[in-house]
N, C-alpha and C positions, 0 to 999 in steps of 0.2 A: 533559516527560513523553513517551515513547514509546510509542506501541501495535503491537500486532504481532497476526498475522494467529490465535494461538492463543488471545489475551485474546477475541481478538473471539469466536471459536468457543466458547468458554467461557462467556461473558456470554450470547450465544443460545441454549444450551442449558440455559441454565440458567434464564434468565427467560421463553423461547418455546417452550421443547420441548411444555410440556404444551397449549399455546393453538393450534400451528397443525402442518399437516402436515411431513413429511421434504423436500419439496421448496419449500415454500415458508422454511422453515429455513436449507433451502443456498443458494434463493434472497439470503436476508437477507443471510446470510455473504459470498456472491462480490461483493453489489453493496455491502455496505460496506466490501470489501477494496479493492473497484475505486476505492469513493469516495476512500478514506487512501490508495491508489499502491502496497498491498501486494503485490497481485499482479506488480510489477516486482523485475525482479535487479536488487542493490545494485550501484550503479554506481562500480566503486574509485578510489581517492585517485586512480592515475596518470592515470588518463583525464580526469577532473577539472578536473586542472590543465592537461590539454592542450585540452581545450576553454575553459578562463579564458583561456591565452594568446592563441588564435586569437581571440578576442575583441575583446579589450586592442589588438592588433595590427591589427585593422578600425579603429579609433580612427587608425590613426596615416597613412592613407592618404592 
């Protein structure tokens, strides 16, 4: 299962809106975006595999 960062905003608004303030709200949001690694650019396949090589390749030194 995947989550993404508008499940999460979704879920807080909808179970915290009425309990706590707007900033404490965004609070919730940014740091459990931060917790899941949301707040990062997806990192693409080609870079990926260039960082597995260089890896692979400290092995063999």
């Amino acid at each position: 299962m995947s989550i993404n960062r508008k499940q999460i905003e979704d879920f807080y608004n909808y179970e915290w809106k009425d309990y706590v303030s707007f900033e404490t709200l965004t609070s919730l949001i940014e740091l459990t975006c931060k917790t899941y690694h949301l707040n990062q650019p997806a990192v693409p396949d080609f870079i990926k595999e260039k960082e597995s090589a260089k890896f692979h390749d400290l092995g063999q030194i």
